[in-house]
C-alpha positions in Angstrom: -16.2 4.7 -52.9 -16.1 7.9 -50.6 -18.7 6.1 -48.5 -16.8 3.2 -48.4 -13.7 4.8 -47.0 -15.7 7.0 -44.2 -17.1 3.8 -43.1 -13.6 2.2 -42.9 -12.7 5.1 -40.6 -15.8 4.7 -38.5 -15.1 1.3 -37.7 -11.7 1.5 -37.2 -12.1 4.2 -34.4 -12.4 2.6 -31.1 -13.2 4.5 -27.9 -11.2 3.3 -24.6 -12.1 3.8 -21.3 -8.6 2.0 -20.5 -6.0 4.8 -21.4 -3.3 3.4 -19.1 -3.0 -0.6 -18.0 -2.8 0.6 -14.5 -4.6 2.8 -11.8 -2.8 4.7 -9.3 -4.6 5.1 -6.0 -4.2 7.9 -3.2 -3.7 5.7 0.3 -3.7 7.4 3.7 -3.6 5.7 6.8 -4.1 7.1 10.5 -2.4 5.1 13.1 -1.4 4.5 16.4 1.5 3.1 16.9 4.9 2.9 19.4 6.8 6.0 20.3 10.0 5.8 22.0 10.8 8.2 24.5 14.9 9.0 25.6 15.7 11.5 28.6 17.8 12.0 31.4 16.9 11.3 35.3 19.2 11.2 38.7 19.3 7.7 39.9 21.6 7.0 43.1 22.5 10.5 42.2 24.1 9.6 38.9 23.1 11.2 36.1 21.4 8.5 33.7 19.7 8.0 30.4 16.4 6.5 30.9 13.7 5.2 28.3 10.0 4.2 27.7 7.3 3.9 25.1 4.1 5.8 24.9 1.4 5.8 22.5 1.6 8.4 19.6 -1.0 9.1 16.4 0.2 9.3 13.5 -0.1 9.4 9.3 1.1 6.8 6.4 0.3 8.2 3.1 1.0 6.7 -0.4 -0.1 5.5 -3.4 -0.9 2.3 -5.2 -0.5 1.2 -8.8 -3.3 -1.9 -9.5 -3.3 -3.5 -12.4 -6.3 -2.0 -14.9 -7.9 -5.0 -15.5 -7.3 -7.7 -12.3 -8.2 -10.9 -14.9 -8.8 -14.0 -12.7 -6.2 -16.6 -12.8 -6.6 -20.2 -11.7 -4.0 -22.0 -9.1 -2.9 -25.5 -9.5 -5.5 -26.5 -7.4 -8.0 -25.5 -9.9 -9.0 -22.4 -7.5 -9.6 -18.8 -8.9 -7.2 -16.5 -7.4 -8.6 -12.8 -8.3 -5.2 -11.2 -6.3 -3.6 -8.5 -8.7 -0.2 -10.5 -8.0 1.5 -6.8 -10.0 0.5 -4.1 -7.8 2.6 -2.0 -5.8 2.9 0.9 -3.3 5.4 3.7 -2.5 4.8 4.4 1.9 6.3 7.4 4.0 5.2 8.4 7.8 4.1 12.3 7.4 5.8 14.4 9.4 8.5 12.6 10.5 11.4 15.4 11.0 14.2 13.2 12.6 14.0 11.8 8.8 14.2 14.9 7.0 16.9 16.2 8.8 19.5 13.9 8.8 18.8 12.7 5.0 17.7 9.2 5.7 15.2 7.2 3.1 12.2 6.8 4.5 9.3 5.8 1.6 8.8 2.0 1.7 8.1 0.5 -1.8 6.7 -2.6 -1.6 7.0 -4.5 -5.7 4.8 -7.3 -4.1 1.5 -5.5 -2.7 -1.2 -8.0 -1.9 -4.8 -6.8 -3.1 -8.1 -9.2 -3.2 -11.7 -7.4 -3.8 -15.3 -8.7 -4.8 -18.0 -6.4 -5.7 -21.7 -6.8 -4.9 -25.0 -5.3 -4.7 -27.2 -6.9 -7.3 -29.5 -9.7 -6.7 -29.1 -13.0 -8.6 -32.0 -15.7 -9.0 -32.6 -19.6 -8.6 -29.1 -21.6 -9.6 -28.2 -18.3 -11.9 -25.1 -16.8 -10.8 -25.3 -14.1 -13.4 -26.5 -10.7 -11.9 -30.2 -9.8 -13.0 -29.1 -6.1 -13.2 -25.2 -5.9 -13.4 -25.2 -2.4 -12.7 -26.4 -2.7 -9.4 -23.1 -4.1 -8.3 -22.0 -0.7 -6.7 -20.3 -2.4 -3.9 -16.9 -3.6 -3.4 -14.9 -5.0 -0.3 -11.2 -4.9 -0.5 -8.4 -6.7 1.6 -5.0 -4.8 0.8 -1.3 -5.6 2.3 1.9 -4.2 2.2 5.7 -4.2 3.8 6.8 -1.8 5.3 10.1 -3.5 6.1 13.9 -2.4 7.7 15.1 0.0 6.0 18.6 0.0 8.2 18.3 3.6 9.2 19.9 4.4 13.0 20.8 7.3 14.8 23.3 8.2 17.3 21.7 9.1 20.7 23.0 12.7 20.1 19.7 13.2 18.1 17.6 12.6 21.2 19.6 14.0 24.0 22.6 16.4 22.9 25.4 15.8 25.2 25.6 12.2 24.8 26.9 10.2 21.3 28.5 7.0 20.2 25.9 4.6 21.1 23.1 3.9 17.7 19.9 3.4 18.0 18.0 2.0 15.2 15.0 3.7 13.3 12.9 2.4 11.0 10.1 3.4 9.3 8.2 3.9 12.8 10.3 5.8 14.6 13.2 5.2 17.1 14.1 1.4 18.5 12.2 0.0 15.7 14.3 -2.3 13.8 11.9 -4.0 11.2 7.8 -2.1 10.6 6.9 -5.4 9.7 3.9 -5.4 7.6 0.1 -3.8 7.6 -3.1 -5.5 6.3 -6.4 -2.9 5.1 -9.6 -4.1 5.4 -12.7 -2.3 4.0 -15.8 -1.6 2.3 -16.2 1.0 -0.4 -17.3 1.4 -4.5 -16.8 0.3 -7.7 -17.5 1.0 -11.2 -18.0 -1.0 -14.3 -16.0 0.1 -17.4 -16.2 -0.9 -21.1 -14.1 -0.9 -23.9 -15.0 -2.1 -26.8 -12.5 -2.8 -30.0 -14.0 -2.3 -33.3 -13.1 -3.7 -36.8 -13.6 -3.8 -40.5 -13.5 -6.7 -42.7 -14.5 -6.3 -46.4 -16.3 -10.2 -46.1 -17.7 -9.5 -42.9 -18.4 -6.0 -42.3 -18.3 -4.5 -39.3 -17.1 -6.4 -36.3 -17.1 -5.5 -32.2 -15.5 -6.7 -29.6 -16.0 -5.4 -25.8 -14.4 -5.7 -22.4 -15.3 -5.2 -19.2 -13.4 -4.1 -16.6 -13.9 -3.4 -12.8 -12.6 -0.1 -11.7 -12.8 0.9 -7.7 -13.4 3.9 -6.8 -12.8 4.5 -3.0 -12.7 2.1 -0.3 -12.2 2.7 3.8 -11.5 0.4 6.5 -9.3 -0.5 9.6 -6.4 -2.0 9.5 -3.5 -3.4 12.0 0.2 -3.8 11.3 1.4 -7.1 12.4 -1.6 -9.9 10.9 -1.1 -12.1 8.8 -0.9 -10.5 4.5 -1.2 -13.7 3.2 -1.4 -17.5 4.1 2.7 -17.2 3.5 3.5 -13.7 5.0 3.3 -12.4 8.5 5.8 -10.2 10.3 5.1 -8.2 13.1 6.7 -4.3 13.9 9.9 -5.2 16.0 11.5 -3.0 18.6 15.1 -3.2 20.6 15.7 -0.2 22.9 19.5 0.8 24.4 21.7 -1.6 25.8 19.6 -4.8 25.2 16.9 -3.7 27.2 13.4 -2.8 25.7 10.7 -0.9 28.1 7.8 -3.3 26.9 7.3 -6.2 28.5 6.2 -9.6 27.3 5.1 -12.1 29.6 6.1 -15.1 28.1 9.3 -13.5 26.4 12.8 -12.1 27.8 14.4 -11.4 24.5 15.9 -8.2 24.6 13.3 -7.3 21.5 9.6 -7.4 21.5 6.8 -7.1 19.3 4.2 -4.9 18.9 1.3 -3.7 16.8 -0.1 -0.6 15.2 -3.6 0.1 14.7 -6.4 2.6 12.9 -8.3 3.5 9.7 -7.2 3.8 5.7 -8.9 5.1 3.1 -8.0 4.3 -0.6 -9.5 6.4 -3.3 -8.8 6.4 -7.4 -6.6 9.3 -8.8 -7.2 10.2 -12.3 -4.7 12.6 -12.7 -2.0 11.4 -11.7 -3.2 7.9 -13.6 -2.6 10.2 -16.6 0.8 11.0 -15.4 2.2 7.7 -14.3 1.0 6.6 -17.7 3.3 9.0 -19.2 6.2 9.0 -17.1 6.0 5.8 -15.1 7.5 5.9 -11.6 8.9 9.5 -11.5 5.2 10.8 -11.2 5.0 8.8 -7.7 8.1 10.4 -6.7 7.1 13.9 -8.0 3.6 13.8 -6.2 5.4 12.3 -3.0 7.9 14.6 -3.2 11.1 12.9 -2.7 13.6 11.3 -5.1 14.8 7.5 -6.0 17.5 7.9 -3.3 14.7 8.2 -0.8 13.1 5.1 -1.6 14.3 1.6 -0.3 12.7 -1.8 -0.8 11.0 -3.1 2.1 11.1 -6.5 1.0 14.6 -6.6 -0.4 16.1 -8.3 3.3 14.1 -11.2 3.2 
């Protein structure tokens, strides 16, 4: 009987490699994008507030909760869709001190994050499509999108030039004259790893019964990416600037709207965090805000004005 119970408690035991149902992921992102420039200049001896845009580098950091297991799911035309349709993303631009001091939100979080992936590496043979050595499917691409949004921040000119006030000038989450950061597609190349769990149970008619699972975990990925493409086949915005007085320094050939469109540019990386996994496991979203830094009243949704 004492035999019988230990291997009750054996079986019983299972040992998972998927602790939490999602992974959070470290994003970074270096980027070029629009700065908008505000001084003073004599013209016809009058005293005038002049403006222009020049190029300026820059850093989006983040993270990105993907579902632990991205199970395939199959469209209503009968395609396999392997998009983890729950993830999401909390976004801020470091170092941006206009932000800070005048206590404006400034983290992006996007509920609808678009993520597709495929891994590869091993060889398959004839008309198989099965892998003759899974575990040579190292490999992963990744195509990763996000909004970034309006947030509906502005500023009176006062923060750029002291002695003048009273006239707003909208800033979003690039900067000054930006009225919607529109949204940012990642494309790269990176890792993965294959992860098993396997569920075990005991049945007295049976005996001993296992079942396992295997899940796709990605480790790192890097890439380019450009704000402005297309997300998905039913999402595209571009960044979106307006300058003072109905007049934007940027010009458009084949546009005189007093606002313009533009683009930013560079390279992301993406790479799996196990600690703080652990945490958002535990605590849910206030680990985000605790390893950002900020607080909920920071946050806005950069889909919500759609």
């Amino acid at each position: 009987m004492k035999n019988l119970f230990t291997a009750i408690l054996i079986a019983v035991v299972s040992t998972s490699v998927f602790a939490a149902e999602y992974y959070v992921y470290d994003y970074k992102a270096s980027i070029k994008r629009l700065d908008y420039v505000l001084t003073t200049k004599k013209v016809a001896k009058v005293d005038t507030v002049i403006q222009k845009y020049k190029v300026a580098s820059d850093t989006i950091k983040g993270y990105v909760v993907i579902p632990a297991c991205i199970y395939c799911t199959t469209a209503q035309d009968g395609a396999d869709s392997s998009i983890g349709m729950e993830s999401e993303g909390w976004f801020v631009r470091v170092g941006d001190k206009l932000s800070a001091k005048y206590g404006l939100p400034y983290v992006a979080h996007d509920a609808e994050v678009y993520v597709a992936a495929a891994k590869f590496g091993a060889y398959v043979t004839g008309s198989d499509n099965t892998a003759v050595d899974p575990k040579n499917n190292k490999l992963a691409w990744m195509k990763l999108g996000y909004a970034l949004g309006d947030n509906g921040n502005a500023l009176d000119i006062s923060a750029f030039l002291k002695k003048y006030s009273n006239d707003d000038i909208a800033y979003r989450f690039l900067g000054a004259s930006n009225v919607d950061a529109g949204q940012v597609v990642n494309t790269g190349f990176g890792t993965v790893k294959s992860a098993t769990e396997t569920e075990t149970s005991y049945d007295p008619c049976t005996g001993i019964e296992s079942t396992s699972t295997t899940c796709d975990l990605i480790i790192t990925i890097t890439g380019t990416l450009c704000g402005g493409p297309t997300v998905d086949a039913m999402d595209e915005k571009d960044p979106l600037y307006a300058g003072l007085c109905n007049v934007t320094p940027m010009w458009d050939v084949c546009s005189d709207e007093p606002e313009y469109n533009a683009v930013i540019c560079g390279t992301w990386t993406l790479k799996y965090n196990a600690t703080l996994t652990k945490k958002y496991a535990a605590v849910g979203v206030d680990a985000i805000y605790d390893a950002l830094k900020v607080s909920a009243e920071d946050v806005y949704e950069s889909r919500s004005a759609r």
